[in-house]
C-alpha positions in Angstrom: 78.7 14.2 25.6 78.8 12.8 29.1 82.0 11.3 28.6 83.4 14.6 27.1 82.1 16.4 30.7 83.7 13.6 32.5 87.0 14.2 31.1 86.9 17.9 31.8 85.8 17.4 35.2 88.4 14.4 36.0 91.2 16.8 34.5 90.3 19.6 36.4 90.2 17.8 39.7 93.5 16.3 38.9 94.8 19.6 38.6 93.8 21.3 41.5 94.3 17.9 43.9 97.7 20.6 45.0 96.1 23.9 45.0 97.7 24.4 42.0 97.6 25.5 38.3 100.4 25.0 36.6 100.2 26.0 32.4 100.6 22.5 31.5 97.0 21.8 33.5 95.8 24.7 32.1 96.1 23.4 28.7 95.4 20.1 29.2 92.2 21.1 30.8 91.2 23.3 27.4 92.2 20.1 25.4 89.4 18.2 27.6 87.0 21.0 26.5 87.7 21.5 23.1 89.0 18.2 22.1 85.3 17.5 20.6 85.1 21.0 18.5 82.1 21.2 20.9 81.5 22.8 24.4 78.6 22.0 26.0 77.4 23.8 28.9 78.1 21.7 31.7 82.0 22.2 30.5 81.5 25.9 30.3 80.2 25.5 33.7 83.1 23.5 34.8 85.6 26.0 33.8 83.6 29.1 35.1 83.5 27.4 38.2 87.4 26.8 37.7 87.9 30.7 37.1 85.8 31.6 39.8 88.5 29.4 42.4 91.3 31.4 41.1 90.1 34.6 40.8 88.9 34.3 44.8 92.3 33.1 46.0 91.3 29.0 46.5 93.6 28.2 43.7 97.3 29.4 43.1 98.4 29.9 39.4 101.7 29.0 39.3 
């Protein structure tokens, strides 16, 4: 399960290294999390966290 988190959290960071969401992050990101058929906490967390940076203006969707 650690790996899982790792993947989610490596994705994400990838992702924003711009400011940036594009769709194609988006879903890669949701792959990460759901590539299992599991999602732990810590990866709810992760995205939560995620959400939290775009809905305060850190992070552009584009």
């Amino acid at each position: 399960m650690e790996e899982d988190t790792s993947k989610v959290r490596k994705a994400i960071e990838r992702a924003l290294a711009d400011g940036y969401l594009s769709s194609a992050e988006s879903d890669q990101i949701k792959n990460a999390i759901y590539e299992d058929k599991q999602v732990t906490k810590e990866e709810c967390k992760l995205f939560r966290e995620l959400q939290q940076k775009i809905w305060q203006g850190e992070i552009i969707i584009d």
